[in-house]
Residue, then its C-alpha position, 0 to 999 in steps of 0.5 A: x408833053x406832059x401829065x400834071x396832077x395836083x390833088x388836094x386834101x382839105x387841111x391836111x396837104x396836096x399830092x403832087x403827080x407828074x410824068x418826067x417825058x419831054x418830046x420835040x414838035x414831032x413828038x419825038x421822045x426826048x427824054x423820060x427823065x426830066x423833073x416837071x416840079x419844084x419846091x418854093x418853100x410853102x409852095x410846091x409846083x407841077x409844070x408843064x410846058x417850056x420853062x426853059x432857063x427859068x426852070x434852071x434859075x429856080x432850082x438854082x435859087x428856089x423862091x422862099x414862098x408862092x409870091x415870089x414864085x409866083x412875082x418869078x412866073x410872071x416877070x417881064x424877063x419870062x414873058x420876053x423869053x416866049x416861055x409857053x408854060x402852065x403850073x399847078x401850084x399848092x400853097x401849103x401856108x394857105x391849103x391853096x391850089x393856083x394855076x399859073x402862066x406867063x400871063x398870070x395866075x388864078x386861085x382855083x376852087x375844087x380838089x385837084x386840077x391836072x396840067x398838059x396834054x394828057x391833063x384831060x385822060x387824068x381829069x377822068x381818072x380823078x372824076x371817076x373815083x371818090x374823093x380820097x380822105x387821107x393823103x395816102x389815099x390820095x396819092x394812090x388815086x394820084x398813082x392810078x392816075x397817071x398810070x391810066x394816062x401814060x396807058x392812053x396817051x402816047x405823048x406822056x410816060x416816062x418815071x412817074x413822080x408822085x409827091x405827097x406834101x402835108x400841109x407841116x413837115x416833110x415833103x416825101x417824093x417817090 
């Protein structure tokens, strides 16, 4: 299960924040060191779900930009693999939040957006706090977040990895 969470600052760049546990059907935990994100050039995706050897494929050969990554999530070859995935997308080129499945992607409107089944505990977190101006503080709403999630929420946990993306320069991941 997972706890996604993409937050955006108008003109300045997104933080990016995701739990690293995997549980079974049972909810039997199988890992709590799994990555849930991926660098595509000017995109940066949160994931959830079962990506399955496509997830392996990208990091392999990340796509240059959110079309290509985008061209990858909805291939013919993912939706005959029956990848149940969703992904929260930034696009750094465009300052663009996108939500993408196997069945397509939607530009979505507002500040941030969370993913998974402990996606509904963040969205109150988020709900309950001022908008953040800068990105560092975003990334310590994002933080809070997810800890508050993790807290509640049985299925997500694990290493909590927060990336902070500006809209030029170094993506930092921690």
């Amino acid at each position: 299960m997972t706890v996604g969470i993409v937050y955006r600052v108008p003109g300045l760049g997104a933080v990016l924040g995701c739990d690293s546990r995997v549980t079974d059907e049972h909810g039997e935990i199988m890992t709590d060191s799994d990555e849930k994100w991926l660098v595509a050039g000017s995109a940066v995706a949160c994931c959830a779900g079962a990506l399955g050897g496509l997830g392996v494929d990208l990091r392999a050969t990340p796509p240059r930009n959110w079309p290509e990554l985008r061209k990858a999530l909805t291939m013919t070859d993912a939706v005959d693999r029956g990848l149940d995935y969703e992904a929260l997308v930034y696009d750094r080129r465009g300052d663009a939040l996108f939500w993408s499945d196997h069945q397509g992607d939607a530009l979505r409107r507002g500040l941030y957006a969370t993913l998974g089944s402990g996606g509904a505990t963040a969205l109150g977190a988020l709900d309950a706090s001022a908008p953040p101006k800068t990105l560092e503080a975003a990334e310590r709403l994002v933080r809070r977040a997810l800890r508050i999630t993790c807290k509640r929420h049985s299925a997500c946990g694990g290493r909590l990895r927060v990336l902070v993306v500006p809209r030029r320069g170094t993506i930092r991941v921690g």
